[in-house]
N, C-alpha and C positions, 0 to 999 in steps of 0.2 A: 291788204294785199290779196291779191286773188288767189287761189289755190286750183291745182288742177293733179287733181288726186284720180283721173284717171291715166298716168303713167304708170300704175298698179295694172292696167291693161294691155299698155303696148310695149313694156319694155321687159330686159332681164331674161333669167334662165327659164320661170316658169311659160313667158312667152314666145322665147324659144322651143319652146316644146308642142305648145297652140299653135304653132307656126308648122310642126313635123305632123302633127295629128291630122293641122286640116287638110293636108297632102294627100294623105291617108297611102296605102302602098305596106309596110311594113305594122309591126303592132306597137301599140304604142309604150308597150313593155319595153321593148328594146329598146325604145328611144330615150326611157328614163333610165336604163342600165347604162347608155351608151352617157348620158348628162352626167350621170357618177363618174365615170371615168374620167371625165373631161374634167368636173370642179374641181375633183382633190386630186391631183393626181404626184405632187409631191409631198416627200416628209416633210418639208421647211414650208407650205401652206397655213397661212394662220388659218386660225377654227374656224374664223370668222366670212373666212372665203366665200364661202357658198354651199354649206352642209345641205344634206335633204330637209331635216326634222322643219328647219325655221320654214323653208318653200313649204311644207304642208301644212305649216299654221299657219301661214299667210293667206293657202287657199281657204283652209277654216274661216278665215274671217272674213273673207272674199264671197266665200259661200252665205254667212249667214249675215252679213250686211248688203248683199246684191239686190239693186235697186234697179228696174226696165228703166223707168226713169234716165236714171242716173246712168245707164250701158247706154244708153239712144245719144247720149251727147258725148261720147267715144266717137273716134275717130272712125271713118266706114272702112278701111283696112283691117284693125283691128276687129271690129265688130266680127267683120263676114270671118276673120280665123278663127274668132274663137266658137261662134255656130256653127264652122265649117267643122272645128274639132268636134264639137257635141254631138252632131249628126240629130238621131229622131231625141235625144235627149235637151233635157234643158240645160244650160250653161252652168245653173249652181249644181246639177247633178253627178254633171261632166269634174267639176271643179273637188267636188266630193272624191268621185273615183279617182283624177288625176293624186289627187293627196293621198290615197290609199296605196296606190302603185310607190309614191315617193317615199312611205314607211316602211315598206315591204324592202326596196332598195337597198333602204341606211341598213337594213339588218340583217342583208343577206354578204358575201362577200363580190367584190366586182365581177363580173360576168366575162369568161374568157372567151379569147375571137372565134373561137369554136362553135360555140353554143350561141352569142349575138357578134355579126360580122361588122367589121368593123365598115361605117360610113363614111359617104365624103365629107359629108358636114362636120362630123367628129374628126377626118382628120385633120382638115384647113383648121378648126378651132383649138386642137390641140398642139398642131406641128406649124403658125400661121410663116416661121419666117422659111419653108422648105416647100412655098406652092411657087411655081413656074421659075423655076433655079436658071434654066434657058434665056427668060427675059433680058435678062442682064448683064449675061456671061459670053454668049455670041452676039454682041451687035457690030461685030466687025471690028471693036479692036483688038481682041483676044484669039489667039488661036484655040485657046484649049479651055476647060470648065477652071482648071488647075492654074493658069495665070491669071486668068479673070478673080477667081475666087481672093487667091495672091494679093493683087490690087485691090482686092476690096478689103482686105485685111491693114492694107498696107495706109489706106486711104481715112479709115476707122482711129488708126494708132494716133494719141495715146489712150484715147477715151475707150478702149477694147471689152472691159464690161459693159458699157450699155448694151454694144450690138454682136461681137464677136465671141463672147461667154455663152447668151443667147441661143447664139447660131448653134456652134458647138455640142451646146448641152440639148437643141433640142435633136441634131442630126444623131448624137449617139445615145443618146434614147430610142429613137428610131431602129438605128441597129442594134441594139440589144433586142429588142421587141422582135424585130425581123427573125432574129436567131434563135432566139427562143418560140416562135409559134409561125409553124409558115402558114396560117389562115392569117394571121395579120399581115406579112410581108406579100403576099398576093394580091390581096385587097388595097396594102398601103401603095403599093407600086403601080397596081394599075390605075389609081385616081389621077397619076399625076407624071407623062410619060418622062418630065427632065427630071423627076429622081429616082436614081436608079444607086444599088449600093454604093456603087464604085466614086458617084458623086457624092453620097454621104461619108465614104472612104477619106476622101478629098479632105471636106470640111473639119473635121474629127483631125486628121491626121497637119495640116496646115496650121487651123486654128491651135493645137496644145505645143505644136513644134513655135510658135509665133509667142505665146504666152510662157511657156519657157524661159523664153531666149529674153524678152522683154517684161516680164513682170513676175519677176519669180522673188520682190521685194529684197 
C-alpha cells in the first residue's frame, strides 16, 4: 500500500500556523497563543485533543528526519507556506523555533485579549456556528433574527443536541467573554457585523427557554 506521509505537511494545527507565519503581518507568538486558546478551550476536552507538548515533538522529529528530497514531493501549496513561514531560515530551523514557542505556550497561562487581540481566524474557528447569523435569518421569510432563529430551533427538534446545544453554548460563551473583557467583545463583534449582543441575546435566551420546555427529561 502506498503511503503518503507527507500529510505531516499539509494538514492539522501545526500547519495551520505555517499557514499564519507565511502571511507574516503579526508575530508568530500570537499565533501560537491564539492555537492554545482555540485547542483546549473547554474542561470536558479530552487530553488528547490537541495539547502543545505532542505538536512540538512532532516538530522534533519533523526536524530531525527532514529530507529535501522527500519536502520536493510535497504538494507546491504546501511547500511555498512552509518557506514562506521560514523566511531566510531553513525549514528544519523554522520547525525547531516553531516547537520552542509551542513549549513556552503549554507553560505559560492562556494569553488575555489584552496583551494578544483576538483574530478573525481564531474567531470563525473557535465560534464556527456564529459566522454570518444574517445568511439565514433574512432571506425573506422571517421578519426578525428572533423568528427565524425560532424556526430553526423549531425545525432541529427533536434532535436539539446535535445543533441547538451547540449553538447555545457557543453564543453564551461568547457573551460571557464579551462581559468580562471589552478587547475581546470589540474585536469579536467587529469580525462579523450580523453578530451583535442582542442576537447572541436571542440565541441563549430561545435556545434554554426551548430545551426547558422540551427536554428537561
Amino acid at each position: 500500500m502506498a503511503l503518503h506521509p507527507e500529510g505531516i505537511f499539509t494538514s492539522g494545527p501545526l500547519f495551520q500556523l505555517v499557514g499564519l507565519a507565511a502571511q507574516g503581518g503579526e508575530p508568530l507568538e500570537w499565533q501560537v497563543m491564539r492555537l492554545k486558546r482555540v485547542l483546549r478551550t473547554e474542561y470536558w476536552d479530552a487530553a488528547w485533543r490537541a495539547p502543545m507538548q505532542p505538536l512540538a515533538s512532532q516538530l522534533d522529529y519533523m526536524t530531525t528526519t527532514f529530507s529535501e528530497d522527500f519536502f520536493a514531493g510535497c504538494p507546491e501549496y504546501a511547500r511555498q507556506a512552509w518557506l514562506a513561514a521560514a523566511g531566510a531560515r531553513s525549514v528544519p530551523v523554522f520547525m525547531g523555533e516553531l516547537a520552542r514557542l509551542l513549549r513556552v505556550a503549554d507553560r505559560v497561562r492562556p494569553a488575555g485579549y489584552d496583551v494578544v487581540p483576538l483574530a478573525r481566524w481564531e474567531a470563525e474557528a473557535r465560534f464556527p456556528l456564529l459566522r454570518d447569523l444574517d445568511t439565514w435569518a433574512y432571506d425573506g421569510e422571517y421578519d426578525s433574527f428572533e423568528a427565524a432563529f425560532q424556526a430553526r430551533i423549531d425545525g432541529e427538534h427533536p434532535c436539539c443536541e446535535q445543533e441547538v446545544v451547540p449553538f447555545v453554548a457557543q453564543a453564551q460563551t461568547a457573551l460571557s467573554l464579551c462581559a468580562e473583557s471589552a478587547h475581546f467583545r470589540d474585536a469579536f463583534l467587529s469580525h462579523d457585523e450580523s453578530v451583535t449582543p442582542a442576537t447572541l441575546k436571542i440565541i441563549t435566551e430561545r435556545g434554554h427557554a426551548h430545551m426547558r420546555s422540551y427536554h428537561r427529561g
